[in-house]
N, C-alpha and C positions, 0 to 999 in steps of 0.2 A: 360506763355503759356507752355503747355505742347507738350514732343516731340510723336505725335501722328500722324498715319499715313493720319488722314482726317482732319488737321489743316485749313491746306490752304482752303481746303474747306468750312471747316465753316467758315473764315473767311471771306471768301467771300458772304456764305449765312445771315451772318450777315451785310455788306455792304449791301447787296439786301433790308434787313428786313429794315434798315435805311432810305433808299429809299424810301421805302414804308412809313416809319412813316414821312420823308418830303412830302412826296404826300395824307398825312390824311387818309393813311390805319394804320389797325394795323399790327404791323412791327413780318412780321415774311417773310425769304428768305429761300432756297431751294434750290441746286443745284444737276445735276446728275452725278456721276464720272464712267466714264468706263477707265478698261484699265490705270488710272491715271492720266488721263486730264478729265475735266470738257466737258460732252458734252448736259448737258440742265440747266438753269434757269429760275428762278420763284420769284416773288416777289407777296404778297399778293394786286390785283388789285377789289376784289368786288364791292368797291365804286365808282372806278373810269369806270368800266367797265360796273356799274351795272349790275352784271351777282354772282348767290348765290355759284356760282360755280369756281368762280376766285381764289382759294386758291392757295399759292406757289406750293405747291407740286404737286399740278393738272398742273400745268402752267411746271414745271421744267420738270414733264417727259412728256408731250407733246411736248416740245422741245427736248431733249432726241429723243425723237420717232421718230421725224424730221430728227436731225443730225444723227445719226444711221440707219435710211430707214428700221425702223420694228415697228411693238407695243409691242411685245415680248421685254424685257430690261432686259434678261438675263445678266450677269458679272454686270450689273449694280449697283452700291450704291446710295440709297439717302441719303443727307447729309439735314437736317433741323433744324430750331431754334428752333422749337417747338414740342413737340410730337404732331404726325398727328390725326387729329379726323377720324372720322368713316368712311367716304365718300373719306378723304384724303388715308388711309391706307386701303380701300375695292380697290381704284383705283391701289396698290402698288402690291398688291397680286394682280390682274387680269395683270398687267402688269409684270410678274415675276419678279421683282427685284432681286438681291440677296442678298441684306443685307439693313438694316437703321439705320442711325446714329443720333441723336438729342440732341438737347441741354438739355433744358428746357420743366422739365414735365407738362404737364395742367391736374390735377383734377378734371375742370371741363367738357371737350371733349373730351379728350383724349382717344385712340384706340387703343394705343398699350401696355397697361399697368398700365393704370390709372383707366376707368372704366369698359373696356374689352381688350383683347387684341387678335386684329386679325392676326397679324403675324405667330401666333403658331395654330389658332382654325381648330384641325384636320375635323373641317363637312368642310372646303373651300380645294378648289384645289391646293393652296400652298400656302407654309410657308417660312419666313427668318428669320435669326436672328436678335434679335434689341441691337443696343449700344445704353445706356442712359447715360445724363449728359455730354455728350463732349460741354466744357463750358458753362456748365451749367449756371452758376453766372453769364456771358456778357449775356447771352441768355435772364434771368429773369429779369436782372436789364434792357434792354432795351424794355421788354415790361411794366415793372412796371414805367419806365420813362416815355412811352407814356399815360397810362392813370393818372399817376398825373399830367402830364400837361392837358390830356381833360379834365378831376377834374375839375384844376385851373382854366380854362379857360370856364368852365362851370357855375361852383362858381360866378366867376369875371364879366359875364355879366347878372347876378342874374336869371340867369336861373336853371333850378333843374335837378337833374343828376338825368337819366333815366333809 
């Protein structure tokens, strides 16, 4: 582990993502840090919640917004497993964040740098910086974990991966 100022945090959004991957989401966790304590979490709940909207990040700084008594999450950091998709990081910028931190890139959704990146796009009303890759490698190997086991377990009851 490296000595990084948003450890403890990811490692705690990775706890979450865990969480989520025992509860048959896919495992990605979110936490919000103000100030240097944790003041929202979020764990990926769509399935359970059935709601398209259930992402960590949406979940974390709702909470956030809660413990803080505002929408505005200025000083705030997001800390997440995964780079945030479109809806995830339109919600980031509308909520002033000031910064995001993530593990693990996605190529395939991804919004802050993979297939667009709204953090920086001067037509929106604000921008933060983004850190990429803070561990990276636990980030990727635990959602590549969860879907070789949905693979295996998809395989195994001779049903066809969808």
């Amino acid at each position: 582990m490296t000595d990084h100022p948003f450890d403890a945090a990811m490692e705690e959004a990775l706890a979450l993502a865990d969480e989520a991957a025992r509860a048959g989401e896919v495992p990605v966790g979110a936490v919000a840090v103000f100030e240097g304590r944790v003041v929202g979490r979020g764990r990926n709940r769509r399935e359970e919640d059935r709601d398209p909207s259930a992402h960590a990040e949406l979940l974390a700084l709702q909470d956030a917004a809660r413990t803080l008594g505002r929408w505005r999450l200025t000083g705030v950091t997001l800390v997440v497993t995964l780079e945030p998709c479109a809806m995830c990081a339109g919600a980031a910028v509308l909520a002033r964040i000031d910064r995001l931190v993530y593990g693990a890139s996605d190529p395939k959704a991804g919004a802050v740098g993979s297939l667009m990146d709204l953090s920086c796009d001067p037509r929106l009303n604000h921008r933060f910086p983004v850190e990429r890759g803070l561990r990276a490698e636990a980030c990727a190997e635990q959602l590549r974990a969860f879907f070789r086991s949905r693979r295996s377990s998809t395989l195994g009851s001779g049903g066809e991966i969808g």
